[in-house]
N, C-alpha and C positions, 0 to 999 in steps of 0.2 A: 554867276550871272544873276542879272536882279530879278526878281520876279514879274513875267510874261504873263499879259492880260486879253484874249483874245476877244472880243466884244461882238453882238451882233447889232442888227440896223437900230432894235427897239434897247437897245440899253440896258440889256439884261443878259446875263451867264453864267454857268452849271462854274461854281470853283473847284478844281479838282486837285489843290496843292496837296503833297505830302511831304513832309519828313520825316529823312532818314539817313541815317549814318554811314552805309555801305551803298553796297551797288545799287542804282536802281532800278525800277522795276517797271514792265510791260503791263498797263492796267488796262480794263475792260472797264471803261462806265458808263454811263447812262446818258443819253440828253432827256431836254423835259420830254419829251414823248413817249418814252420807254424804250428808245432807237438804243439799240449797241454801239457804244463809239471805242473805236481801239487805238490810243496813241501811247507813246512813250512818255514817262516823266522821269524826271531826274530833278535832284535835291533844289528844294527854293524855286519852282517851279508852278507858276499857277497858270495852270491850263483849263483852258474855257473854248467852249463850243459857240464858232458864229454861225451866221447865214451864210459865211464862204465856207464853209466846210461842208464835209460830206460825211452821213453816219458810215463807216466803216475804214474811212480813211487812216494811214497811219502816221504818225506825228514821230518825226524822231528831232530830240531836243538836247542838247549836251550842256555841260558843266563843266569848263576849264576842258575841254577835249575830249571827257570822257561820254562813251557811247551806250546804251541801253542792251542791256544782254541778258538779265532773265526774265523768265513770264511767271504773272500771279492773277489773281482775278479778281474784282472789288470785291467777293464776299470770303476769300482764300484765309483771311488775318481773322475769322472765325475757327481758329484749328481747336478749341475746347468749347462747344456749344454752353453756354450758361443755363441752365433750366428758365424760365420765366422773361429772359431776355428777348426784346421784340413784341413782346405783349403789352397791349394797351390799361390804363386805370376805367373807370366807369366814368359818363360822360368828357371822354374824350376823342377828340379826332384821329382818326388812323392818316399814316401816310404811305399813299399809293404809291408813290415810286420806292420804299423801300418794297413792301408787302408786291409788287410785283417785280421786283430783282428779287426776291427768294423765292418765290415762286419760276424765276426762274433758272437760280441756280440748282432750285430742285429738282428740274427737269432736265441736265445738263446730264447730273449728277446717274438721276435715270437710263438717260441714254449710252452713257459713260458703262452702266453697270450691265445693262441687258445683254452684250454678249457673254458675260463670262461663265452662265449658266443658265439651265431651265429654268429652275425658279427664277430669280432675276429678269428672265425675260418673261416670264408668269405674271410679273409684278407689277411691270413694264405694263402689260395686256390691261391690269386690273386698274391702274392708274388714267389709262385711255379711256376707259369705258367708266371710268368711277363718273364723270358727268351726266353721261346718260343713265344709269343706275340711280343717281341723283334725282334728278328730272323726272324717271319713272315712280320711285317712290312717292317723290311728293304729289305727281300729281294725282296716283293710286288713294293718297290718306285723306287729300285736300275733296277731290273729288267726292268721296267717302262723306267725308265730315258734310259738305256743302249736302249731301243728298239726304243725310240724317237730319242735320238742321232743318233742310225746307220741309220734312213729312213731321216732325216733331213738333213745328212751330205750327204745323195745319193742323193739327191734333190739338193740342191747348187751345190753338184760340177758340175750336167748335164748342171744347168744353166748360168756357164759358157762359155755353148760352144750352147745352143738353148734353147727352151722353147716349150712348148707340147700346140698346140692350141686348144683342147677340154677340158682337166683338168691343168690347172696352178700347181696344187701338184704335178702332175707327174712328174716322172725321165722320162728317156731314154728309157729306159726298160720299164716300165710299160705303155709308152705312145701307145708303138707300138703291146703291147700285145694283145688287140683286132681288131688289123689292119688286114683285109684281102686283103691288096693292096700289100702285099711284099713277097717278094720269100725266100725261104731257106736260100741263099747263102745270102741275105742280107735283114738278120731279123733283121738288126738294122734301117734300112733305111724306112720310114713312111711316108706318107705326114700328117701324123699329128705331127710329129716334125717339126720344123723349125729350121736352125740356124739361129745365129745372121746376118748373110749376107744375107741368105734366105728372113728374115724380113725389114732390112732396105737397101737391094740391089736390091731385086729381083729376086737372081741369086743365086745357088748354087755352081755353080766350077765356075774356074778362077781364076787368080792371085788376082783381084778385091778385092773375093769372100774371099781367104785366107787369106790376108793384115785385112778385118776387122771380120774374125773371130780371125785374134791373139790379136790384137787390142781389144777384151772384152773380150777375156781371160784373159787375162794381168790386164783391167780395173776390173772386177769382184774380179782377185787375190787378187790385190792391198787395194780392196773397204772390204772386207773380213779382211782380216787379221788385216788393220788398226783398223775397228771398234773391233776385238777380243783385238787388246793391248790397245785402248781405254777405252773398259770395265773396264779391267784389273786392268791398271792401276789406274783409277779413283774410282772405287766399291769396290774390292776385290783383291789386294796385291798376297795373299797368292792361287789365282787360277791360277798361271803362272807353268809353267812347270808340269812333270809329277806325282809329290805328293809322290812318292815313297819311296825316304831318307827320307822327314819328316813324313811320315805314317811310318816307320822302326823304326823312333827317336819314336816316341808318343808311339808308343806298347809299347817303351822298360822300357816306363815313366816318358817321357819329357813332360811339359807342355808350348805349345804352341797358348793360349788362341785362337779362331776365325778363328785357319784353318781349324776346321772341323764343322763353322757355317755353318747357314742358306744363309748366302749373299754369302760364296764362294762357296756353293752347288749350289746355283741359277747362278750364274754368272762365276763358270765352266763349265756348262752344256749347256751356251749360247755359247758363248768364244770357246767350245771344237768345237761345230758344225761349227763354223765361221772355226777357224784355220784350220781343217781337209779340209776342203770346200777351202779354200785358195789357198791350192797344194805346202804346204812346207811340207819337207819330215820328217816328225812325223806321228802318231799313236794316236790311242786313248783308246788304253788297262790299259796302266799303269795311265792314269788319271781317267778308270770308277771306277779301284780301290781306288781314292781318293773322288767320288762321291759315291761310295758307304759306304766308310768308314765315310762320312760328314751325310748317312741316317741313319745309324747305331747310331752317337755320338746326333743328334736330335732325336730319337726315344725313345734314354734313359733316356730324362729328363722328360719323359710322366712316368716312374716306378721311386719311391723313391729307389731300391733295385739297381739300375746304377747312378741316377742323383748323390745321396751322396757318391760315391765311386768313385774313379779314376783309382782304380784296375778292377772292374766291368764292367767298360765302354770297357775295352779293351778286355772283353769276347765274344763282340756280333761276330758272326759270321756273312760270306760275302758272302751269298745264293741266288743268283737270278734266277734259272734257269728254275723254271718252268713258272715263266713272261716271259722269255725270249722264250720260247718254243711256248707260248701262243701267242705271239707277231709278230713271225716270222718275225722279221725287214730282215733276210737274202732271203726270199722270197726261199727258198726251201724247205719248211717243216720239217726242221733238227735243232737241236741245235748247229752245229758248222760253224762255218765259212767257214772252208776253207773243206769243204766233198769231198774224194780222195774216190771212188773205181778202183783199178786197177784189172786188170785180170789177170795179170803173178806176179808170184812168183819173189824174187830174187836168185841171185846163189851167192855161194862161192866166186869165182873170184871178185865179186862185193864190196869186202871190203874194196879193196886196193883204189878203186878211193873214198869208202866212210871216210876210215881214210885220204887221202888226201885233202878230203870237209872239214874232222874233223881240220887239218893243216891250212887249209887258215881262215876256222873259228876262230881260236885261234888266228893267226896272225893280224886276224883282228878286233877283239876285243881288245887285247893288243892297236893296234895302234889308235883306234877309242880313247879310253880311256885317255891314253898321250897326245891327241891332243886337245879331247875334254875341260878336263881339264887344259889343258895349257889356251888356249883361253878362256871358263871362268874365270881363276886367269887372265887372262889379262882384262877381262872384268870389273872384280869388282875393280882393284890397277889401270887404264887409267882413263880419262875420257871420255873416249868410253859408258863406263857406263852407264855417267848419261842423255844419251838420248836414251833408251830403244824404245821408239816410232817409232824412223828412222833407229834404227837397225833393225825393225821387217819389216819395210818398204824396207829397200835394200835389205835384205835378200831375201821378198817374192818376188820383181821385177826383181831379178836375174833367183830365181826359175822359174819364168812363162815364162821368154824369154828364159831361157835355154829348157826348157821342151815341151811348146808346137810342134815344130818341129818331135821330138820322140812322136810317136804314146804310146810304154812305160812307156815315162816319165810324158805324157798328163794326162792317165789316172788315174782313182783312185787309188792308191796304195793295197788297199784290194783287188782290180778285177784286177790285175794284179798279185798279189800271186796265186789269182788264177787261172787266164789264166796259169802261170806257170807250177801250182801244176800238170792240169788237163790233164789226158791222153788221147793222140789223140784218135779218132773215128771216125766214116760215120758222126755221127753227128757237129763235131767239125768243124767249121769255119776257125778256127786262122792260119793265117802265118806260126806257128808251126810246123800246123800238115798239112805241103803241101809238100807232099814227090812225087815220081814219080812212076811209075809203067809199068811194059811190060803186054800187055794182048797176049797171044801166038804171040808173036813176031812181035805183031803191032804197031802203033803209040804209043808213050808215051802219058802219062796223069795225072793227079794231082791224088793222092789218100791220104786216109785218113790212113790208113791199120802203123801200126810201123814196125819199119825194112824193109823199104825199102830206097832205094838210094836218098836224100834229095834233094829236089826241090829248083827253085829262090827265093820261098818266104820265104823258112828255111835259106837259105844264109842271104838273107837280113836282117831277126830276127834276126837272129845271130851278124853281127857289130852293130843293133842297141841294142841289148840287149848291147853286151860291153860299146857302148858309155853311156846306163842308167847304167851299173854298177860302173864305173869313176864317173857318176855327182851324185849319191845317197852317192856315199864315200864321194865325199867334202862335200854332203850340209847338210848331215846328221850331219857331226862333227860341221858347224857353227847356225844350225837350235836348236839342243839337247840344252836346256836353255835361249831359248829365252822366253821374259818376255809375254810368251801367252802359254794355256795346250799345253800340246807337250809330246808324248809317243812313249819310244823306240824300243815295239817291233816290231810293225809293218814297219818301216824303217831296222833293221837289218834283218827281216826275207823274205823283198826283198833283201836284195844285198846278202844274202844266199840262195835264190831261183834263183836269176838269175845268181848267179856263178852255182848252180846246175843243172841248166837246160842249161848253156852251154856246160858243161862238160857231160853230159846226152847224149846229142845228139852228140858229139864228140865219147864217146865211144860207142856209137849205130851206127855208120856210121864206127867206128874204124871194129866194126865183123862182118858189113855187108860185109866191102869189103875184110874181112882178113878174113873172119868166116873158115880159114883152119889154121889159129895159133893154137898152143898148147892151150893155156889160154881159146879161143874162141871152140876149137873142140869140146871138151868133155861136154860142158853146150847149145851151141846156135845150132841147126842144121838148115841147108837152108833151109827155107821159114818159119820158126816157130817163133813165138814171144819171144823174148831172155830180152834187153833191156827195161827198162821201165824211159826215159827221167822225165815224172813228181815226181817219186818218187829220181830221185837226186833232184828234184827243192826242195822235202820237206825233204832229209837230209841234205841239205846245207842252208837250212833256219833254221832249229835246232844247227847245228853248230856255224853258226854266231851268234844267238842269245845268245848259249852258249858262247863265248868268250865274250859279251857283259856284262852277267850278270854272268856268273859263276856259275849257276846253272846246277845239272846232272839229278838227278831223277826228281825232281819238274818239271825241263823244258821237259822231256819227257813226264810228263803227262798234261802238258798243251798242247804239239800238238799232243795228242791225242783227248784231246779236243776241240783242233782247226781243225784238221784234219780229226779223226774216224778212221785212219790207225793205229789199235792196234796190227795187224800184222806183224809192222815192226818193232818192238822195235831191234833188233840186229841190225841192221844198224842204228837207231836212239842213242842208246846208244855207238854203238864204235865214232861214230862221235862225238856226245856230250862230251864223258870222251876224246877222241882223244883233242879235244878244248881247256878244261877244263886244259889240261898240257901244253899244249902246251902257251898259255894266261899265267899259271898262272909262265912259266918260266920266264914270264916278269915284272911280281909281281900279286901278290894272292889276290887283292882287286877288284869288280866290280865294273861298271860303278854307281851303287847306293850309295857303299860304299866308294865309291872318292869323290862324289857328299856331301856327309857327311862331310866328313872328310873337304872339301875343305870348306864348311858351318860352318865347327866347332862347328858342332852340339854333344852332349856329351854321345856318341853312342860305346858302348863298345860290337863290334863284337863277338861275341860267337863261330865263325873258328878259328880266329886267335890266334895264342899261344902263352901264354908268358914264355921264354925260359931263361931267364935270375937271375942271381943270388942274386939279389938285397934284403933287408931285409924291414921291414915297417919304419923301425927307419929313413931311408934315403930318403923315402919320404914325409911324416908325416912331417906337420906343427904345430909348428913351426921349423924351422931349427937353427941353432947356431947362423947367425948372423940376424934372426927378432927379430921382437918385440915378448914379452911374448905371449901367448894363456889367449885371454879373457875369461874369466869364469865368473861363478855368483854363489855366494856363497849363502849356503841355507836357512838362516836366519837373515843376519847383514846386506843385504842391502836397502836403500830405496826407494820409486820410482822417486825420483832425479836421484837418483845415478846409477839406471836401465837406465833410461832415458839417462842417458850420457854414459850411454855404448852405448847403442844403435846406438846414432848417433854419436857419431865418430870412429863408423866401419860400414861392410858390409857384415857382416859374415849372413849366412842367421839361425845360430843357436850358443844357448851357452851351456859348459858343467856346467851342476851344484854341486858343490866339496863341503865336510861338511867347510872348511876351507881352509883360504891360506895357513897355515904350515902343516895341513896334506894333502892337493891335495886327499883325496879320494872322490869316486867318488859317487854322488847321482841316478844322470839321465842328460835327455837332453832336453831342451828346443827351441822352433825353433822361431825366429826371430820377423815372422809374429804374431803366436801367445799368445806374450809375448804382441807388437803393442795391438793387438784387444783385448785383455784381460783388459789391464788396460785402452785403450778408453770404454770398458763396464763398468768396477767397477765404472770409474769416473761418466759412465752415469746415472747407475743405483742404486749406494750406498752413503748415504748420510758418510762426514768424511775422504775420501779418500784424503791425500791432501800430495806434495812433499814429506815431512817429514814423512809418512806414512811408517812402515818397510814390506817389504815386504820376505813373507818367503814360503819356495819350501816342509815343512815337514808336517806332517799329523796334529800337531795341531800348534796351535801359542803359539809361548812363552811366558812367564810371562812376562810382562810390564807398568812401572809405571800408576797411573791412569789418568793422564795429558796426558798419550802419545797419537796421534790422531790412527785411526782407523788402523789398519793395513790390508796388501792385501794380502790374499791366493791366492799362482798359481799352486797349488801342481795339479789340475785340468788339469792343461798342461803341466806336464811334461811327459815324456819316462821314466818309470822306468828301462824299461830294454835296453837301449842302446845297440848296437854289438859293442863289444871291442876284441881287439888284442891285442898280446903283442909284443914289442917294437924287440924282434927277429922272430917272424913270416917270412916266407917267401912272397915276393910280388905274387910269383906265386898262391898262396893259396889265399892271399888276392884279388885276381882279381877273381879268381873262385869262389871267394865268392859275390864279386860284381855282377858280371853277373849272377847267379842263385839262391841269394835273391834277385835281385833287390835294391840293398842299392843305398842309398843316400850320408849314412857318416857313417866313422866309426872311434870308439874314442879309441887310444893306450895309453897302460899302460907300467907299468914296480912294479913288486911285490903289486900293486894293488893302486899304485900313479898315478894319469892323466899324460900324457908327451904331449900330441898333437894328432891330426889329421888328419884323410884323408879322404878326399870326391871323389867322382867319378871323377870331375875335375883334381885332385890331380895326379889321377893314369893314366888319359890319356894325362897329360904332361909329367908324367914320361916317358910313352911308347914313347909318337912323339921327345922326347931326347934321347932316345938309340935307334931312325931310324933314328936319324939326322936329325930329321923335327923340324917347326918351333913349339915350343910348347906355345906362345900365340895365336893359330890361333883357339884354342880353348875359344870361347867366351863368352859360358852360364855358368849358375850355377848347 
């Protein structure tokens, strides 16, 4: 009977033909979903899954009257497991629907075995629980790590600027926490700190005194950073920057061998503490996530149920919080960073400056982006490039002499979000919160109290805050990719807290003096607490970060996270979504997904739409004027003849056709383990030689008795390859890619092979109908 083609509405179908020379056989395979489908096939038989069908239904299909009578299961023609077979090269895509059928036939096979013993069902036990085991691990080390990090990176940077002469561990902070030598107003001031002048001057103030405090701040910066791109460079490559486009690429199932080892877990983690400690304006949120995800990809090779899977591996989840709790590296007995209680509510009127926060956010992401990007692509096509060492070196020697001067820009950048964030009080110290006050019409006086008429030292905050928000914009755009960890939240979510918090105190000084405006009447009354300055510092640090990343919900619940202000979500969301349009009127990709693109990593966005008319036939290799499409035919060739295919291409896979003159199709063989397969046979089987036929069908054919040994690889083939047909829609075909996961997919036309298309394929397509450069796309 000819071969049956079942089709669904959109024009696409699972091919499940096989040949075979005897009975056939009861197969189990797959639709695109990872659904079970169980039909019969029988020889010259191409069975495809429509929209009329149902996963589990049975198909029974005959040949000249014969009827289906034994059972086998797609992965059963694995009877001799090959060592290395099913593993991927470096920089290559995995495919999810094989990596989840062994996954689950290894689970069958499990089930299968547990009763037949205690062990076995031990095993069984330890398989079930190996995720959780997982999960606990990682987030015990990640946890760990993240808690080390933050007290380690508070430690360098104090030392900087002194050193604590009863505990050398000591920061700042903790050196003076049992001091009962100092006053309220200056709890930071100890005589068990020293600074660097203190110690080798003598002398605290004076010109002297400040000349060689800049002077080791500078030297520390300098001494810092270089040894962090030293590491770097020389250890571990891939622990430079923030890890977040390739943690993106690898989920989506790119293979990136060593970025998420053991030496770039160890040697980000040193590296992260150096660079933070340095005082270049990065972060280190988006690199614990790459340190977390490097404890995750080590934890799994302790369970056989992640190590042989590369789908699996991308299950572990990214949980650290109760180490982190446990740990308290933030020295408040809280889980979040930046912990906001305010005591006034917000009003109505308050939306207008918060979608204006939401306005410069977006503006400023946009242009962060453009720039950033720009000067990367300059970096990797100059040879600016290729001295990575002295860029991180000018960079940071700029940063230290710009900054020290600014009390702002000195400090840590974490303790200054949250000097930001934090709402004045009796207890509050800061510059900020030095406002003025009449006590029944007597002298003036600094007070702590909000809404009152701002004092010299609010003035002053005030242009130095402007001048940190200018130098956080430049140095953030030349610092974002430099060849050391470096993470961008923390940088955008200062120059969004300090745009906020000048705008805070502009409109809180606006209705103190106007509080008879209509706007101001009806919400603020004289002498009641109206304005709350730190909560613009934390919607304009959401905004910015939103026009950086492009995130609305997720990034709301992250500064809930970092902040504990669950109460403000209205103002947090109009600013966010305000960003969010406003950015993406400049174009619709974040600062992760440039960073990708610009890498050329093979990363097929799941926002972004493809709107266009185009059909499979027109992207699909080969085109009219290449060469043919290499195939491998399923019985006539030899292992010469394999071999020379082999090596004068690069295709990482071949389709396997009964014939040249009929092109139909058998399955799909991949590249690698076509290589490993017959380096085994030769190892392991006496007879295997050139002239050896090698053939892809369930049994070998008849062959004279001189002939030498022939190779079965029917062990590694795909029998059910995903196929299209030749007028399919591209948009169908991309939404196919991005929610299986594919690799490649093999187009037809009435059930003849025409060509190909691989992920690569479809995102040259797309960077040519944006006008982009579509070699920039590098991997496979």
């Amino acid at each position: 009977m000819e071969s049956e083609q079942l089709f669904n509405r959109n024009g696409y179908y699972r091919n499940g033909y096989n040949s075979i020379t005897s009975a056939s056989s009861d197969e189990e395979l797959l639709d695109g979903t990872g659904v079970v489908m169980d039909f019969h096939t029988s020889e010259d038989d191409n069975l495809l899954d429509g929209d009329a069908t149902s996963p589990g239904s049975n198909y029974v299909m005959s040949n000249g009257g014969g009827v289906v009578s034994s059972t086998t299961h797609l992965l059963d023609f694995l009877e001799e497991p090959i060592p290395g077979v099913g593993t991927y090269d470096d920089f290559h895509t995995i495919d999810w629907v094989r990596e989840k059928c062994k996954d689950r036939e290894r689970h069958r096979k499990i089930n299968a075995k547990k009763k037949e013993s205690a062990w076995e069902f031990t095993k069984s036990l330890y398989d079930a629980w190996s995720g959780w085991l997982v999960v606990t691990l990682t987030g015990l080390a990640s946890g760990a790590l993240a808690g080390l990090i933050d007290i380690s990176a508070d430690w360098l940077n104090d030392i900087k600027e002194g050193v604590c002469l009863n505990a050398m561990w000591f920061n700042h902070e903790q050196c003076c926490w049992g001091s009962n030598e100092t006053t309220f107003a200056e709890r930071d001031k100890c005589p068990q700190w020293k600074s660097w002048a203190g110690l080798i001057l003598g002398q605290e103030e004076g010109p002297g005194s400040y000349i060689m405090n800049y002077f080791m701040y500078i030297y520390w910066a300098l001494s810092f950073a270089l040894l962090a791109v030293l590491l770097v460079k020389v250890f571990a490559p891939y622990a430079c920057g923030s890890g977040i486009p390739e943690i993106k690429t690898i989920l989506s199932g790119f293979i990136i061998r060593g970025y998420l080892g053991k030496w770039t877990l160890l040697i980000k983690t040193v590296t992260l503490v150096l660079a933070v400690a340095s005082g270049l304006s990065l972060g280190k949120e988006g690199p614990l996530v790459h340190v977390a995800c490097c404890c995750g990809n080590i934890f799994s090779y302790l369970f056989p149920k992640y190590s042989k899977n590369e789908a699996k591996k991308r299950e572990v989840c990214l949980i650290y919080s109760f180490v982190l709790r446990s740990i308290n590296p933030f020295g408040n007995s809280r889980l979040v960073l930046f912990y906001v209680e305010y005591h006034t509510p917000w009003y109505l009127f308050e939306l207008i400056p918060f979608i204006l926060l939401g306005v410069f956010g977006g503006l400023w992401g946009a242009f962060f982006i453009k720039a950033n990007i720009a000067w990367c692509r300059r970096r990797k096509s100059t040879r600016f490039g290729k001295y990575p060492v002295l860029e991180v070196i000018f960079v940071a020697a700029i940063t230290a002499v710009v900054a020290f001067p600014n009390p702002y820009t000195r400090q840590n950048t974490s303790e200054l979000i949250k000097e930001l964030f934090t709402d004045c009080g009796p207890l509050e110290s800061s510059q900020l919160c030095q406002y003025r006050s009449q006590m029944n019409g007597s002298k003036a006086f600094v007070d702590a109290s909000p809404n009152k008429p701002a004092g010299s030292g609010v003035y002053t905050a005030m242009w130095q805050l402007c001048l940190a928000l200018v130098f956080k914009i430049i140095m953030t755009i030349f610092t974002f990719g430099l060849k050391v960890p470096a993470g961008l939240f923390i940088p955008s979510m200062a120059i969004g807290a300090i745009a906020g918090r000048i705008v805070g105190i502009a409109v809180e000084q606006l209705a103190y003096y106007h509080h008879d405006w209509l706007v101001f009447r009806e919400w603020c009354e004289v002498g009641t607490d109206c304005i709350t300055p730190g909560l613009y510092a934390m919607v304009g640090a959401a905004a910015c970060l939103g026009g950086v990343t492009r995130m609305t919900v997720s990034l709301v619940v992250i500064v809930f996270e970092l902040t504990g202000g669950l109460e403000y979500i209205v103002p947090l969301m109009a600013a966010v979504m305000t960003s969010k349009w406003v950015g993406d009127a400049f174009g619709r990709e974040g600062i992760y997904e440039s960073h990708i693109r610009l890498n050329g990593y093979p990363f097929l966005d799941a926002k972004s739409e493809f709107t266009h008319t185009t059909l499979a036939r027109e992207v699909m290799r080969p085109q009219r004027s290449d060469p043919p499409l290499a195939v491998l035919t399923q019985d006539d060739l030899t292992v010469e003849e394999l071999q020379v295919i082999i090596n004068e291409t690069s295709y990482n896979g071949f389709p396997v056709i009964v014939s040249k003159e009929s092109q139909r199709l058998v399955g799909f063989a991949l590249r690698r383990d076509i290589t490993i397969a017959i380096e085994n046979a030769r190892r392991k089987q006496e007879g295997i030689l050139l002239t050896s036929r090698v053939y892809f069908t369930q049994h070998a054919p008849t062959l004279p008795a001189d002939s030498p040994r022939p190779l079965k690889l029917r062990s590694i083939l795909d029998m059910s390859p995903f196929t299209v047909t030749d007028h399919t829609p591209m948009e169908i075909v991309v939404d196919i890619f991005r929610k299986l996961g594919l690799r490649q997919c093999l187009v037809t036309h009435n059930g003849r092979l025409l060509g190909i298309i691989t992920k690569k394929d479809i995102l040259r397509h797309m960077a040519q109908l944006t006008n982009q450069d579509p070699d920039n796309i590098m991997f496979n």
